[in-house]
N, C-alpha and C positions, 0 to 999 in steps of 0.2 A: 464108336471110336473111343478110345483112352487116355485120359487124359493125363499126361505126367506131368509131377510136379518139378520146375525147375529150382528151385530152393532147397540145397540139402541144410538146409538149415531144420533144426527142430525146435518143439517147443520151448525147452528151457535154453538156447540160444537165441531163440530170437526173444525171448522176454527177462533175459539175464541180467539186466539192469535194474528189473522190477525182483528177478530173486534177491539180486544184492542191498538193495533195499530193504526188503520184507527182513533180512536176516540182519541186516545191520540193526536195525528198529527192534527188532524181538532180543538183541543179545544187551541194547544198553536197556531198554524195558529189565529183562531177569535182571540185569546188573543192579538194577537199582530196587526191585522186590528183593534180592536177594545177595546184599555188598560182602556179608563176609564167606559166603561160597566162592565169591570166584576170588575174594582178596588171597582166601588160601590155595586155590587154584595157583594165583600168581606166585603165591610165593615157592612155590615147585621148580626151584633154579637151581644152576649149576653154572658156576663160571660166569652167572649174567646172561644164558640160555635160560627160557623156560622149557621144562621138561616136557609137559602135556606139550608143545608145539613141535619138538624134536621127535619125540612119538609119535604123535599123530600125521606129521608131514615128514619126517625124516628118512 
């Protein structure tokens, strides 16, 4: 007999709090190995947008 699973849920939804973590942790980590890569990152704006964010989600 077969057993289905009732949870359409998957792995990175159900552990999506622990991605967000891992990634938040890994982004102020580089941030601080490495301040004036993202300082220039940041400074990639327009109007008071950052660019890389309007790119990359826009």
């Amino acid at each position: 007999m077969a057993q289905t699973d009732l949870s359409p849920m998957g792995i990175f939804e159900r552990f999506l709090s622990i991605w967000l973590g891992l990634c938040m942790a890994a982004g102020v980590g580089l941030g601080l190995l490495m301040p004036s890569t993202f300082q220039m990152i940041a400074s990639f704006e327009y109007a008071s947008v950052n660019l890389v964010v309007v790119f990359l989600f826009g």
